[in-house]
MARFI-440469 format. One record per residue (C-alpha): residue number from 1; residue in three letters; y, z, x. Coordinates in nm, 3 decimals, m for minus. Example, Ala and Ser with C-alpha at 12.3 -4.5 7.8 and 13.67 -1.06 7.14 Angstrom:
2
<site 1,'ALA',<m0.450,0.780,1.230>>;
<site 2,'SER',<m0.106,0.714,1.367>>;
***
This chain:
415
<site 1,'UNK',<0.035,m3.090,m1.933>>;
<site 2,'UNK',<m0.134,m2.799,m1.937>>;
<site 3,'UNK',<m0.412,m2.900,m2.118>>;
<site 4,'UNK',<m0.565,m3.098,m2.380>>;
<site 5,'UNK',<m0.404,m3.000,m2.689>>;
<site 6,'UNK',<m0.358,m3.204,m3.046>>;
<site 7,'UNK',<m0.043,m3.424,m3.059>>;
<site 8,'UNK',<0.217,m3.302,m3.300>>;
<site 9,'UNK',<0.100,m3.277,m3.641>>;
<site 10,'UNK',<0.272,m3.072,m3.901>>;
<site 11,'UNK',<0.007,m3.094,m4.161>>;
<site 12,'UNK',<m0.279,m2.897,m3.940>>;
<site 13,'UNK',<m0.468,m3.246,m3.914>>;
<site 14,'UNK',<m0.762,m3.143,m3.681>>;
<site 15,'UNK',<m0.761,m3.302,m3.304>>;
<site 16,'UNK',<m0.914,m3.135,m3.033>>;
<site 17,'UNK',<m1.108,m2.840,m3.160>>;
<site 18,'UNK',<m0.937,m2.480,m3.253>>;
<site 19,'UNK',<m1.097,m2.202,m3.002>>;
<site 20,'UNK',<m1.050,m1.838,m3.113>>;
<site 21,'UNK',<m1.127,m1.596,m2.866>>;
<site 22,'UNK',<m1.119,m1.186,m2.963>>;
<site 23,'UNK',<m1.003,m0.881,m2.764>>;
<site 24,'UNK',<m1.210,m0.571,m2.792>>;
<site 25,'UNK',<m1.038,m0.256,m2.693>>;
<site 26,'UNK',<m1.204,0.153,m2.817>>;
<site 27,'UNK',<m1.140,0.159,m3.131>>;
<site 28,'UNK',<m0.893,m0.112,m3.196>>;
<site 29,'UNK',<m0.534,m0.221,m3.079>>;
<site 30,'UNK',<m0.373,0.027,m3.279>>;
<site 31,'UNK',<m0.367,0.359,m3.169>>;
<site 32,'UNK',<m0.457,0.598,m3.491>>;
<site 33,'UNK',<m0.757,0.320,m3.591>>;
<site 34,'UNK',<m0.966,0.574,m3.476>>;
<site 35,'UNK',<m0.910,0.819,m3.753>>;
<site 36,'UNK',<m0.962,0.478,m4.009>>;
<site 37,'UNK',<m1.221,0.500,m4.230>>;
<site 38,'UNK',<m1.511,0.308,m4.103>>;
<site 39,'UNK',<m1.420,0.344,m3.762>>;
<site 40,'UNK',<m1.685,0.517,m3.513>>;
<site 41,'UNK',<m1.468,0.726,m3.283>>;
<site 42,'UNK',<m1.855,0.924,m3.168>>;
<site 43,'UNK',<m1.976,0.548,m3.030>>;
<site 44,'UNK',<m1.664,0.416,m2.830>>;
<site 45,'UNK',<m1.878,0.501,m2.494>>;
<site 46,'UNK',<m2.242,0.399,m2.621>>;
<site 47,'UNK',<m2.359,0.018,m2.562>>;
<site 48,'UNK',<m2.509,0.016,m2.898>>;
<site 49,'UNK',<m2.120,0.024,m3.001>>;
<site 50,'UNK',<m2.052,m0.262,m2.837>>;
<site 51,'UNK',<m2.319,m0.443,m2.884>>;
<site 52,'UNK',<m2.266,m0.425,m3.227>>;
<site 53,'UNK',<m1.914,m0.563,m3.202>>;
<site 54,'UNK',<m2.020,m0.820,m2.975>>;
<site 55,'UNK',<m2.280,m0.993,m3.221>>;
<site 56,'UNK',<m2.016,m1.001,m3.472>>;
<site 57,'UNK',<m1.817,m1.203,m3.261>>;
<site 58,'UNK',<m2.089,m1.411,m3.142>>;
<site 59,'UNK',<m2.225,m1.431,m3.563>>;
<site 60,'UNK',<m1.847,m1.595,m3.596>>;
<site 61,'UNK',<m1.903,m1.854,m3.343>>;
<site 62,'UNK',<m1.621,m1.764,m3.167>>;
<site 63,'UNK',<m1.526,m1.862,m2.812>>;
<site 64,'UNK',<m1.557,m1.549,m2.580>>;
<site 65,'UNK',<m1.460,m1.168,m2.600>>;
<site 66,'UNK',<m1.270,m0.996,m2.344>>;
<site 67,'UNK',<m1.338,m0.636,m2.252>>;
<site 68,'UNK',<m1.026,m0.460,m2.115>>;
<site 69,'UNK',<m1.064,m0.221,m1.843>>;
<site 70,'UNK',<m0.822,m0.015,m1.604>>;
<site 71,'UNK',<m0.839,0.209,m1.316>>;
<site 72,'UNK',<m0.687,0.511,m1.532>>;
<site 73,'UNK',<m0.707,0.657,m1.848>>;
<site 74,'UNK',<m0.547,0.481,m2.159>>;
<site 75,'UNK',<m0.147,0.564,m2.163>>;
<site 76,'UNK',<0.097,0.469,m2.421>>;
<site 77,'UNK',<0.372,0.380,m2.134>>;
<site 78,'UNK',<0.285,0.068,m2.001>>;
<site 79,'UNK',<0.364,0.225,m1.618>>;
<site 80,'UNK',<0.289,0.558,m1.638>>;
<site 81,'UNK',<0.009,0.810,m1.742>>;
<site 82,'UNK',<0.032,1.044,m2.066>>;
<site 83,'UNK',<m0.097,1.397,m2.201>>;
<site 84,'UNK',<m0.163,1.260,m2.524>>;
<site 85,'UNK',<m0.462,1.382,m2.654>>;
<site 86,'UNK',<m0.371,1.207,m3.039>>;
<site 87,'UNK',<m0.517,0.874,m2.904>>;
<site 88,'UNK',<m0.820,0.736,m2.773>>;
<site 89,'UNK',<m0.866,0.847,m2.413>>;
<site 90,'UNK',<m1.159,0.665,m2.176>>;
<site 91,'UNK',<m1.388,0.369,m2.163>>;
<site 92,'UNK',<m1.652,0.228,m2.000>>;
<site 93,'UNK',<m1.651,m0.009,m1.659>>;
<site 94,'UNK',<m1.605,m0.392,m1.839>>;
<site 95,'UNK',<m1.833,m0.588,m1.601>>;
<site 96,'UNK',<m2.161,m0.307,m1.611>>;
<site 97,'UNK',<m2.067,m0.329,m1.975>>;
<site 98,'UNK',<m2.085,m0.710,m2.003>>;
<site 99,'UNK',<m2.418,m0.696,m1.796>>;
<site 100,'UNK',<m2.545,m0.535,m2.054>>;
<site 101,'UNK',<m2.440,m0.730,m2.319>>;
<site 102,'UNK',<m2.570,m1.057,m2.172>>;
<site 103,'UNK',<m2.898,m1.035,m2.225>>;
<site 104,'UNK',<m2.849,m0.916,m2.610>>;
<site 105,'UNK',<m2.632,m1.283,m2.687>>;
<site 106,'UNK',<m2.714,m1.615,m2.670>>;
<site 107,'UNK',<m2.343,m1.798,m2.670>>;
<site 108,'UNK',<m2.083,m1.630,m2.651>>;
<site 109,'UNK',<m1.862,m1.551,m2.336>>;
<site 110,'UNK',<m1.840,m1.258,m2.195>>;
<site 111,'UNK',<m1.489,m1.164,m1.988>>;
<site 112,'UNK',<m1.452,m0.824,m1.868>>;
<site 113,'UNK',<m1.152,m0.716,m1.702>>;
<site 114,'UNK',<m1.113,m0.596,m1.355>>;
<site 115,'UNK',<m0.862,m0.429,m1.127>>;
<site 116,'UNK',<m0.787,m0.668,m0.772>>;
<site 117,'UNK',<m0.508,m0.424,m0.666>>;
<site 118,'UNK',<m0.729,m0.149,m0.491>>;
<site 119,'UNK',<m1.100,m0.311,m0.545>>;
<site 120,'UNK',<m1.256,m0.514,m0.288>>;
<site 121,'UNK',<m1.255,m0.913,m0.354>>;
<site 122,'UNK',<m1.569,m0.934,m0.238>>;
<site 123,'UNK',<m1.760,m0.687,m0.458>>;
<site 124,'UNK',<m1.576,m0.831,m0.734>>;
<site 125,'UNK',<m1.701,m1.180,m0.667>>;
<site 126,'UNK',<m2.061,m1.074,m0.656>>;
<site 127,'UNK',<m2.079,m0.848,m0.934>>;
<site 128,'UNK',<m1.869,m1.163,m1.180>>;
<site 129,'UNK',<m2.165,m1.406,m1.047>>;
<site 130,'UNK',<m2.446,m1.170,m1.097>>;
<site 131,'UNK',<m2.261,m1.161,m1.465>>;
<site 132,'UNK',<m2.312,m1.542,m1.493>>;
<site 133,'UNK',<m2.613,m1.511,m1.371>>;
<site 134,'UNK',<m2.711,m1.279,m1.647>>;
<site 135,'UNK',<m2.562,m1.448,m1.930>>;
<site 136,'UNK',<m2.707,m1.792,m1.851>>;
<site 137,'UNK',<m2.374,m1.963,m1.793>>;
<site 138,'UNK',<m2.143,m1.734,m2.003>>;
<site 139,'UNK',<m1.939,m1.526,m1.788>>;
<site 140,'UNK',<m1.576,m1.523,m1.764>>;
<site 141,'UNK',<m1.383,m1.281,m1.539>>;
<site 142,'UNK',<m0.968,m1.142,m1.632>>;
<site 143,'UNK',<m0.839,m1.019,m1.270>>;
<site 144,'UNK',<m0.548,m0.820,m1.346>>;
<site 145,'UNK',<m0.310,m0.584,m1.113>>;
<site 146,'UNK',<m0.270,m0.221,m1.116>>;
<site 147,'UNK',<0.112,m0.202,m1.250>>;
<site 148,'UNK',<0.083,0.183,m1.216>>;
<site 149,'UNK',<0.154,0.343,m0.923>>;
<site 150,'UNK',<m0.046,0.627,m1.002>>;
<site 151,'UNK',<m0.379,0.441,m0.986>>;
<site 152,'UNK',<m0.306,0.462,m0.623>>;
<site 153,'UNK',<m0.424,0.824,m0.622>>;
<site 154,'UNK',<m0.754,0.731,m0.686>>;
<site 155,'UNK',<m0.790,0.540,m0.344>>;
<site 156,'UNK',<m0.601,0.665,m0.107>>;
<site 157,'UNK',<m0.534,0.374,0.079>>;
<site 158,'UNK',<m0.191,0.219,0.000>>;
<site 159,'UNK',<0.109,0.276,m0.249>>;
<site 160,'UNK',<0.209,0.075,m0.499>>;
<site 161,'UNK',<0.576,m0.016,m0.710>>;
<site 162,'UNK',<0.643,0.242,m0.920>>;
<site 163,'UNK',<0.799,0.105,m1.262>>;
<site 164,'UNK',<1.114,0.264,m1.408>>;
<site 165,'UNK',<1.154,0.326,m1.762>>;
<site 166,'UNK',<1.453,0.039,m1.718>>;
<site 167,'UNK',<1.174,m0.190,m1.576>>;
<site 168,'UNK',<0.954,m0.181,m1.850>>;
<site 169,'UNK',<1.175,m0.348,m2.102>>;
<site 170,'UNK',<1.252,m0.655,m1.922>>;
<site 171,'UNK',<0.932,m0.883,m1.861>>;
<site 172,'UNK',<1.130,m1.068,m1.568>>;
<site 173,'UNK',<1.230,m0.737,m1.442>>;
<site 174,'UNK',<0.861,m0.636,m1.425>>;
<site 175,'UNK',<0.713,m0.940,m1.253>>;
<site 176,'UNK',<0.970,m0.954,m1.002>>;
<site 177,'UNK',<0.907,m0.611,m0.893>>;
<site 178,'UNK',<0.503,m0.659,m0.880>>;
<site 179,'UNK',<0.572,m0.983,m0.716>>;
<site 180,'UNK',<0.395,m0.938,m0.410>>;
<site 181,'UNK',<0.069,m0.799,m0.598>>;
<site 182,'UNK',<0.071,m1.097,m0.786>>;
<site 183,'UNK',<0.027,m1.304,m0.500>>;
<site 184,'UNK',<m0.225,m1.040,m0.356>>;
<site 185,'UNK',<m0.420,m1.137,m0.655>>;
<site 186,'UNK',<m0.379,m1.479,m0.647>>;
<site 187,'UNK',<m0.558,m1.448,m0.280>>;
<site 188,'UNK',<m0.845,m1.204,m0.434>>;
<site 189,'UNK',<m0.897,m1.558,m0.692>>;
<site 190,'UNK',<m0.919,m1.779,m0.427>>;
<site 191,'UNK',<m1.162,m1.618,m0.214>>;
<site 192,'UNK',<m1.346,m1.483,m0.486>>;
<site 193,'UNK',<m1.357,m1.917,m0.564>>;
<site 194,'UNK',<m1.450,m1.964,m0.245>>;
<site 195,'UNK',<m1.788,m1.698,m0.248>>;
<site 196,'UNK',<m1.933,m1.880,m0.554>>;
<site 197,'UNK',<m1.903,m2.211,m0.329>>;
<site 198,'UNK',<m2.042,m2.057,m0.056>>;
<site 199,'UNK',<m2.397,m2.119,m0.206>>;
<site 200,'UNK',<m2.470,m2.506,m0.273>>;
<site 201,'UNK',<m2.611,m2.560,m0.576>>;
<site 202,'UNK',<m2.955,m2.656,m0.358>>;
<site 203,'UNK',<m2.953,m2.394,m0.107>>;
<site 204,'UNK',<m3.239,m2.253,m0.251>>;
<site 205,'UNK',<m3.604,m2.447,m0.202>>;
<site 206,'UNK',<m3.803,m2.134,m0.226>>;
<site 207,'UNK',<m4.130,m2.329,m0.115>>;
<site 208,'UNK',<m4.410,m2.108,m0.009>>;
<site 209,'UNK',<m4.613,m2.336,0.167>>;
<site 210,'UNK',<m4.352,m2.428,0.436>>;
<site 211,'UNK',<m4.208,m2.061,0.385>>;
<site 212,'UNK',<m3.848,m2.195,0.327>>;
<site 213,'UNK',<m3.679,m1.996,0.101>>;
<site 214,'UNK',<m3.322,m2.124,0.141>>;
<site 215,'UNK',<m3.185,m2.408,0.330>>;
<site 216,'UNK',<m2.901,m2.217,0.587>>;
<site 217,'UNK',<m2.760,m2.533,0.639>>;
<site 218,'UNK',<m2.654,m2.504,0.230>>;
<site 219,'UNK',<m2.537,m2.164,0.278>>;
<site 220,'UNK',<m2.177,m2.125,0.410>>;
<site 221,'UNK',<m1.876,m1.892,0.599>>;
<site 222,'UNK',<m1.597,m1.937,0.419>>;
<site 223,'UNK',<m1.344,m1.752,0.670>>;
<site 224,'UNK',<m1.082,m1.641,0.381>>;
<site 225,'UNK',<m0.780,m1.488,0.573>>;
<site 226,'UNK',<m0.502,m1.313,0.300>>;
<site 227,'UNK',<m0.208,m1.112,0.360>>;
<site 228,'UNK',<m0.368,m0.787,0.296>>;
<site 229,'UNK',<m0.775,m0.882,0.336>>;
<site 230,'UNK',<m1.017,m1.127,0.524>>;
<site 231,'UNK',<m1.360,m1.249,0.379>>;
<site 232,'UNK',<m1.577,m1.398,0.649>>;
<site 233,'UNK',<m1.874,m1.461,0.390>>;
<site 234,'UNK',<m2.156,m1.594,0.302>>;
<site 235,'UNK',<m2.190,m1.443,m0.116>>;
<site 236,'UNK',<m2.506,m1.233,m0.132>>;
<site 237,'UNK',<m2.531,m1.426,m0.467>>;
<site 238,'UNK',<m2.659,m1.760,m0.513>>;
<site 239,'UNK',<m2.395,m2.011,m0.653>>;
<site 240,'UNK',<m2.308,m1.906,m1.055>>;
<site 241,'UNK',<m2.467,m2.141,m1.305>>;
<site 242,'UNK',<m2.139,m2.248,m1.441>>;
<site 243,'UNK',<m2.067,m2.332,m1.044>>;
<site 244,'UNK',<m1.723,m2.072,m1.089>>;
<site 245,'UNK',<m1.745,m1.851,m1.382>>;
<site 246,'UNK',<m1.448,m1.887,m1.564>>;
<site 247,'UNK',<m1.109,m1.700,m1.484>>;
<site 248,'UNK',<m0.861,m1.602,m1.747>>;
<site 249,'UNK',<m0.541,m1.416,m1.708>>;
<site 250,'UNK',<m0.234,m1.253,m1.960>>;
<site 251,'UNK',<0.119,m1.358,m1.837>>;
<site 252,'UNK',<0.421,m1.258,m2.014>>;
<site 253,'UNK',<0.702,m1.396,m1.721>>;
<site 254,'UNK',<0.756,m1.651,m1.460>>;
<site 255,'UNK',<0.529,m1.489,m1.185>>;
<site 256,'UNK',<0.268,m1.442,m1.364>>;
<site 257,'UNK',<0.286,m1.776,m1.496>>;
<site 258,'UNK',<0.231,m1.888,m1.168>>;
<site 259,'UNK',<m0.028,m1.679,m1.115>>;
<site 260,'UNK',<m0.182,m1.856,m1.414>>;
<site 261,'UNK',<m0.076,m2.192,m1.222>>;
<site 262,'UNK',<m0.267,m2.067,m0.937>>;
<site 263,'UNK',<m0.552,m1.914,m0.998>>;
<site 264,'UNK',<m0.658,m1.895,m1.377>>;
<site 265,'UNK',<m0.857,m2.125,m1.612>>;
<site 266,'UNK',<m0.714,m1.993,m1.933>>;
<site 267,'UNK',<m0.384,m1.825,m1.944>>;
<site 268,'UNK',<m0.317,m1.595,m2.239>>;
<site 269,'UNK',<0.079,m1.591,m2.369>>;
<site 270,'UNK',<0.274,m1.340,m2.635>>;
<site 271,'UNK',<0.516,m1.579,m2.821>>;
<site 272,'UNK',<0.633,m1.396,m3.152>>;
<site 273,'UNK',<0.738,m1.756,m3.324>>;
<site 274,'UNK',<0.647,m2.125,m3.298>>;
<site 275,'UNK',<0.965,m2.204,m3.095>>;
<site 276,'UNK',<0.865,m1.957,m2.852>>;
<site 277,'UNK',<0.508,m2.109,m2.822>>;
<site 278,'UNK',<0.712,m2.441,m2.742>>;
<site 279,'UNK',<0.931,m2.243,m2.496>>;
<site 280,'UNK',<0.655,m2.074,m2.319>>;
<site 281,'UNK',<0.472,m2.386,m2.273>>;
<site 282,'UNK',<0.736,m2.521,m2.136>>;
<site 283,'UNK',<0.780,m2.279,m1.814>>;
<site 284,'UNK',<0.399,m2.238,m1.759>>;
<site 285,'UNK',<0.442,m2.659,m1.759>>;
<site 286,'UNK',<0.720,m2.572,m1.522>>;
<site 287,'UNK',<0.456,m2.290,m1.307>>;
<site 288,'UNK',<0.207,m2.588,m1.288>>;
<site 289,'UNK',<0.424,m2.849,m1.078>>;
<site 290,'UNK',<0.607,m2.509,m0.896>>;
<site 291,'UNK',<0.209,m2.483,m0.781>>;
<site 292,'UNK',<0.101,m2.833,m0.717>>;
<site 293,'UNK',<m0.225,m2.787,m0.948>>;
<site 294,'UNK',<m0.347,m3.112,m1.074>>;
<site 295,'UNK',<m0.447,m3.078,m1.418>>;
<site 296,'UNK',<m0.620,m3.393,m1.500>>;
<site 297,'UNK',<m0.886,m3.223,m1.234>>;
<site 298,'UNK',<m0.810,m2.825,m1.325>>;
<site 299,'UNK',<m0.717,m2.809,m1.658>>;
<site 300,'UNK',<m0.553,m2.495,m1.818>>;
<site 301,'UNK',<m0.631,m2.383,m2.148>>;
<site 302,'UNK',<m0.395,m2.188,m2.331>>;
<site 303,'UNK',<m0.429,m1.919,m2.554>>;
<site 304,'UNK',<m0.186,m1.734,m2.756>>;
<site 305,'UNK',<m0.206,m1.380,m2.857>>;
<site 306,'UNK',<m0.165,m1.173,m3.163>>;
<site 307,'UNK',<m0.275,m0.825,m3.283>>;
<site 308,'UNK',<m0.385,m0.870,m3.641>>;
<site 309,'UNK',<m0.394,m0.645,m3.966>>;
<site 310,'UNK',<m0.629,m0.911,m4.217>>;
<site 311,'UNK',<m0.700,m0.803,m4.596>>;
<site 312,'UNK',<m0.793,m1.032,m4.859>>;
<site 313,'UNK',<m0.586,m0.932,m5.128>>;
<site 314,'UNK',<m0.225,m0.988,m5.062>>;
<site 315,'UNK',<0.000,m0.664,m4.925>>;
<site 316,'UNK',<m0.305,m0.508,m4.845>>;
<site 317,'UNK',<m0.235,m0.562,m4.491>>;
<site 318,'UNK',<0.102,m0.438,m4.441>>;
<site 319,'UNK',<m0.004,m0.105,m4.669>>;
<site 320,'UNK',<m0.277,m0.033,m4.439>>;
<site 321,'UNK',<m0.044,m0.044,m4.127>>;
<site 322,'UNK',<0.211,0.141,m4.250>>;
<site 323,'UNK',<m0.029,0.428,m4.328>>;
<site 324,'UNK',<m0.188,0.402,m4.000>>;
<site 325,'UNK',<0.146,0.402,m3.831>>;
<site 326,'UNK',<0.225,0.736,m4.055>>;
<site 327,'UNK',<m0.130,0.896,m3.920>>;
<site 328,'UNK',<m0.012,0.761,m3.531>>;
<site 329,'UNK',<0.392,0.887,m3.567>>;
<site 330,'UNK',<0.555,0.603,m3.503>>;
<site 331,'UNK',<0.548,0.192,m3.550>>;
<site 332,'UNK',<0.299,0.007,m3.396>>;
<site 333,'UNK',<0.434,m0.162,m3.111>>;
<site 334,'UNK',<0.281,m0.486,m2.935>>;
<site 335,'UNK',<0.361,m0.739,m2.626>>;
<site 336,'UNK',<0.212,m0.968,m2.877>>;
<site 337,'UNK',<0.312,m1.055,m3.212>>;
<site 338,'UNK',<0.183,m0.830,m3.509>>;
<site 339,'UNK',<0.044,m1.005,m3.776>>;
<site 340,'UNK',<m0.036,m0.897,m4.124>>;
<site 341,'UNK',<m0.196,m1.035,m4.391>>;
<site 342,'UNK',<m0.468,m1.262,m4.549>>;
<site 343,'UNK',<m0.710,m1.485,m4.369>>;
<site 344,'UNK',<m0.564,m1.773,m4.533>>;
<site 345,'UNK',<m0.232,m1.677,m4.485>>;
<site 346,'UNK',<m0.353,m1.625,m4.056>>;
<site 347,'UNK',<m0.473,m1.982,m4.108>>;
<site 348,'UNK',<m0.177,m2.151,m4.210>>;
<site 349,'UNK',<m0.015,m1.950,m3.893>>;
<site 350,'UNK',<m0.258,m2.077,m3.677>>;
<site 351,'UNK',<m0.240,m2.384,m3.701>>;
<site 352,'UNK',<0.178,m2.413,m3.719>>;
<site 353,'UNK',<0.141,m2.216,m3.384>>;
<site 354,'UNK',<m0.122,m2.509,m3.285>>;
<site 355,'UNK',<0.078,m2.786,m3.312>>;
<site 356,'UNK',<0.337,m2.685,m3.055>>;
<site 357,'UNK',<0.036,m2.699,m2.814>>;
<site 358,'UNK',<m0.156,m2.504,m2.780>>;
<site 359,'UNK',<m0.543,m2.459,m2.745>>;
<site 360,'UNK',<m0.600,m2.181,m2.921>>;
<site 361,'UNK',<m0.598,m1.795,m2.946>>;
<site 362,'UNK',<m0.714,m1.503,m2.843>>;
<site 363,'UNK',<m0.730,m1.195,m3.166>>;
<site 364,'UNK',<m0.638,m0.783,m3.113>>;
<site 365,'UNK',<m0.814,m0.667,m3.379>>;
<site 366,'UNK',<m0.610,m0.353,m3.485>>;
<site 367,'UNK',<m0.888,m0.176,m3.645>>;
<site 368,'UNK',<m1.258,m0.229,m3.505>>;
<site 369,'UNK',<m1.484,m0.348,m3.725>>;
<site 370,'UNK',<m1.264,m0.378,m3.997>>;
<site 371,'UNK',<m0.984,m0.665,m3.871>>;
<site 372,'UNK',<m1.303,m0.808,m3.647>>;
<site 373,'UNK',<m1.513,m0.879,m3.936>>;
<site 374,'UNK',<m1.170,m1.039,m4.144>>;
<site 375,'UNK',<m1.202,m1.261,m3.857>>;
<site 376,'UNK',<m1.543,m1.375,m3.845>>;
<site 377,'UNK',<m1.631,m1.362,m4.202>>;
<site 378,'UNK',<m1.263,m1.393,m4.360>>;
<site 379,'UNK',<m1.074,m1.621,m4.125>>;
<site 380,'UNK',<m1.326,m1.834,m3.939>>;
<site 381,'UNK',<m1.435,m1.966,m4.254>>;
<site 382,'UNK',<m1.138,m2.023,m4.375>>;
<site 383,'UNK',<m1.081,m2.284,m4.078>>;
<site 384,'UNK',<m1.418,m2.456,m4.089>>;
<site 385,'UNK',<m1.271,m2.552,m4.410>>;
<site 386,'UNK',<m1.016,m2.687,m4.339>>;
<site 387,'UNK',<m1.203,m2.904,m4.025>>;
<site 388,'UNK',<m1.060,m2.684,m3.717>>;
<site 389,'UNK',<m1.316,m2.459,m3.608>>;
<site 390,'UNK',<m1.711,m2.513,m3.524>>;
<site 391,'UNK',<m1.969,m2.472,m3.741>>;
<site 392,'UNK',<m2.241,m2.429,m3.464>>;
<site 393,'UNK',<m2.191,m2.378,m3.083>>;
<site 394,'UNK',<m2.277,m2.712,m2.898>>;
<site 395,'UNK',<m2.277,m2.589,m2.537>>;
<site 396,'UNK',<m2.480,m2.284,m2.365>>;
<site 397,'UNK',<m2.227,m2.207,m2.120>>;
<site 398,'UNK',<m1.841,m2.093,m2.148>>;
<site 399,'UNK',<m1.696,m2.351,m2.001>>;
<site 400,'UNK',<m1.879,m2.547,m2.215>>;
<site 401,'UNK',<m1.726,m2.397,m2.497>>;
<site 402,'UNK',<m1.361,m2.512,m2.389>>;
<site 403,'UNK',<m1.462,m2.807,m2.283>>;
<site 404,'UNK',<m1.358,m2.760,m1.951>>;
<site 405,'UNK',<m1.562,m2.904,m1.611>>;
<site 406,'UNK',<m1.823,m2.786,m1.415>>;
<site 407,'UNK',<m1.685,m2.737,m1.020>>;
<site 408,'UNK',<m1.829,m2.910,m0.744>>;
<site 409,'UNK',<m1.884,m2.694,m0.434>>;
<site 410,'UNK',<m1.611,m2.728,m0.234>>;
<site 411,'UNK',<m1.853,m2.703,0.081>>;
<site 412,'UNK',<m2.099,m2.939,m0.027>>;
<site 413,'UNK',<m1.983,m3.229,0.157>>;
<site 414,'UNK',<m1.938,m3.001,0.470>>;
<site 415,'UNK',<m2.290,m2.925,0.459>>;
***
């Protein structure tokens, strides 16, 4: 239901196309790749890092990369900050980043991350059109909520949940208590939606001789009222070339499944096994009647996650974690599965994984550039051999990529 995914097919028979996305964090997804030879702890906050990174991705055809972002420094608790000062500490803003990046790629998506929790809807829907703007069509956008209280500080404004230790290891638990952001956020989509309508895709003429640059008529209110936050609108942006840029989101429980119901275009899940890919399909299946969304008209592409280790010579893999969790002090520890291993063997993974339906994944590379390059030059390969995976990009705009629609204004016919 959620999307359109290959039937069944235990022998990796190619349907629909394979679509591998990558997540770019400093210096990798595990937290001692910095001290990894090869690793460039001195560039994490220069764009000619990035950039770097990004045309790998982009050399490997892949789908899109996502930038991750947050309001405070990196932690290792998941709801709380830390004086570590063993691990990589700050980053750059994700959507200036991706700016920058646009104009230095020709294909590839570009999805930065942003906070909705304390940042105004709509700067945020400007700044991800000006994005699309930049990139030509490429621009995706990850809202996420601040599930610290301690960002807070940084605004002044309102309070937010403070997590318990007890929270933190049950996903349910967590959702439940962030509820109410989650449907804050769900309201920052939907007017954000709503801003990148706001322009029809004619409302500009720009004709000097009658000295009509836009037609107001084309040019629309859109009156958003939320809980917590009104919009009266017009954008200050002309309508994005993909019409909305594209919205992805990471869910790990039922309200942020719905979320993903809601409000997202591609929804990112952690299964650690193919039954649990079946299983999680199943409730966001469930998350997409809750919500009403029609998918034959939205569809939702999903992606599964996994942090990968990739060597070519067998064992290689798992030695090079376990000395990097020596040099870090303890295990690595994920939300997503941990994988280790060859490209091949990531292949053969994949596309078990695939068949329970799914549309493809989205790749934590634990060491940067190390376990990106595996990907692009070890494991993309690898796939175009066996017939899953592209062997040019065919489309100019990210949406495009995932074959998914190009909105109609919802205001068109009003005006």
């Amino acid at each position: 239901m959620t999307g359109t995914t290959p039937a069944d097919d235990p022998t990796g028979t190619p349907g629909a196309p394979l679509h591998l996305a990558v997540a770019l964090d400093g210096a990798g997804w595990h937290p001692a790749a910095w001290r990894e030879e090869g690793a460039r702890p001195g560039g994490l906050l220069t764009a000619a890092y990035w950039a770097d990174l990004v045309a790998e991705a982009e050399r490997g055809l892949l789908d899109f990369v996502t930038l991750e972002d947050a309001l405070g420094l990196q932690s290792a608790a998941f709801h709380r900050p830390d004086d570590r000062t063993d691990q990589v500490r700050g980053s750059m803003d994700a959507v200036l980043l991706a700016a920058h990046l646009a104009p230095l790629t020709t294909h590839i998506g570009l999805v930065p991350t942003t906070n909705v929790t304390h940042t105004e809807p709509f700067h945020l829907a400007i700044g991800i059109a000006t994005l699309d703007h930049a990139a030509k069509g490429r621009a995706g956008w990850r809202p996420q909520i601040s599930s610290r209280a301690a960002d807070a500080a940084h605004f002044g404004r309102r309070t937010t949940p403070q997590l318990t230790d007890e929270d933190v290891t049950d996903s349910e638990r967590i959702a439940a208590r962030l509820r109410d952001l989650f449907t804050e956020a769900a309201e920052v989509v939907e007017a954000a939606r709503r801003l990148w309508d706001s322009w029809e895709d004619d409302a500009e003429i720009r004709d000097a001789p009658t000295g009509r640059f836009i037609d107001r008529d084309k040019v629309h209110h859109i009156d958003f009222q939320g809980t917590n936050f009104d919009v009266k609108g017009p954008s200050i942006t002309p309508r994005p070339p993909q019409g909305q840029p594209l919205v992805a989101s990471l869910a790990h429980a039922s309200t942020p499944y719905e979320f993903a119901a809601l409000s997202s275009d591609v929804v990112h899940i952690t299964p650690h096994d193919r039954p649990g890919v079946a299983k999680i399909l199943a409730q966001v299946d469930e998350a997409v009647v809750r919500t009403g969304r029609d998918v034959t008209e939205r569809p939702l592409r999903t992606f599964a996650d996994l942090l990968v280790l990739l060597d070519d010579e067998p064992g290689a893999a798992a030695h090079r974690k376990a000395r990097l969790d020596e040099a870090a002090g303890t295990e690595l520890a994920s939300d997503a599965e941990i994988f280790t291993g060859t490209p091949a063997e990531l292949a053969d993974l994949l596309l078990d994984w695939r068949s329970a339906g799914l549309d493809g994944f989205r790749l934590r590379p634990a060491t940067l550039p190390h376990d990106l390059t595996a990907i692009t030059r070890g494991l993309v390969p690898e796939l175009q051999r066996r017939g899953v995976f592209r062997r040019r990009y065919e489309s100019t705009t990210l949406r495009g990529h995932l074959g998914l629609p190009r909105p109609t204004s919802r205001y068109a016919t009003a005006g």
